[in-house]
C-alpha positions in Angstrom: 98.3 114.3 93.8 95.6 112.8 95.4 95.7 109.4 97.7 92.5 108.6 95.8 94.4 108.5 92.9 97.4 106.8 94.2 95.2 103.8 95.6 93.1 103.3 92.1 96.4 102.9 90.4 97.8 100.5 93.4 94.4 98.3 92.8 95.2 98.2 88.8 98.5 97.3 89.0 98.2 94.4 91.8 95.3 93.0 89.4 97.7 93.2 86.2 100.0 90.7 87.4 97.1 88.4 89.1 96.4 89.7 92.1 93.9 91.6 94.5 93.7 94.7 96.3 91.2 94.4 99.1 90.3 97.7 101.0 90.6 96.8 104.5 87.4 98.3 107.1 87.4 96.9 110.0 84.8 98.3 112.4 86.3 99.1 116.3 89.5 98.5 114.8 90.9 102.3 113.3 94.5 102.7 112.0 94.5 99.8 110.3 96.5 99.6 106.8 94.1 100.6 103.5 94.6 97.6 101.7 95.6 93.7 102.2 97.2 92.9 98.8 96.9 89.2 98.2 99.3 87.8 95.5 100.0 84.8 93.7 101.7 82.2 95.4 100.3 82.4 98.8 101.8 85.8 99.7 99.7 88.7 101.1 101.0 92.2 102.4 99.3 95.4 103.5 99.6 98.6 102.1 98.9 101.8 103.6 98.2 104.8 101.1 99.2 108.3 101.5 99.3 111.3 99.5 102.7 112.3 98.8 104.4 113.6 102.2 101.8 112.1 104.4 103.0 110.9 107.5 101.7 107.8 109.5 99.8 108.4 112.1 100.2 107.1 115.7 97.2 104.2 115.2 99.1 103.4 112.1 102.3 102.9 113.6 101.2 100.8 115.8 99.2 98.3 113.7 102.0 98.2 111.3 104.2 97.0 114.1 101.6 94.4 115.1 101.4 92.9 111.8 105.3 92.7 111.0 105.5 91.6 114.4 103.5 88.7 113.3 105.8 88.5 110.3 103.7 90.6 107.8 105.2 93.3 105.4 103.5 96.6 105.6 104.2 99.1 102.9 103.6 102.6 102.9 103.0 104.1 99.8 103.3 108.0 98.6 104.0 107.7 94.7 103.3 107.0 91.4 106.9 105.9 91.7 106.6 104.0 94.8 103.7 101.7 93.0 106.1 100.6 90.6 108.6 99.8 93.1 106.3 97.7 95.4 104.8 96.0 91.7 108.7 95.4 91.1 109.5 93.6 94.4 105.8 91.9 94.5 105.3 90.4 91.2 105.8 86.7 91.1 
């Protein structure tokens, strides 16, 4: 399965229970999680997408430990599966 694919799905399912999906660029800045997923309530976490065994990579570790080091939750996500986990613990 393609991360493409994975990613489409995440967007869908973050906008069926009210919420967005932004893709995150941010020029100078590489590594930085795919998406900032803003939910209901005042509650936004990052996601970054992988195709299923895809490993972080070293940028990636790092910016996730920046942002949960400002008290952020970063998800990685690999699965079909894994969306409906993350809808499961996300929906308000």
């Amino acid at each position: 399965m393609r991360e493409s694919a994975i990613e489409r799905r995440l967007v869908r399912e973050v906008e069926r229970i009210g919420g967005l999906a932004l893709k995150w660029v941010s020029p100078g800045n590489r590594g930085v999680p795919d998406r900032i997923v803003i939910l209901p309530a005042g509650r936004v976490v990052f996601v970054e997408l992988k195709r299923p065994g895809g490993r972080l990579a070293p940028l990636q570790k790092r910016w996730a430990r920046l942002l949960e080091s400002f008290g952020h939750t970063v998800y990685k996500i690999e699965s079909m599966e894994e969306i409906d986990d993350f809808i499961d613990e996300v929906r308000p």
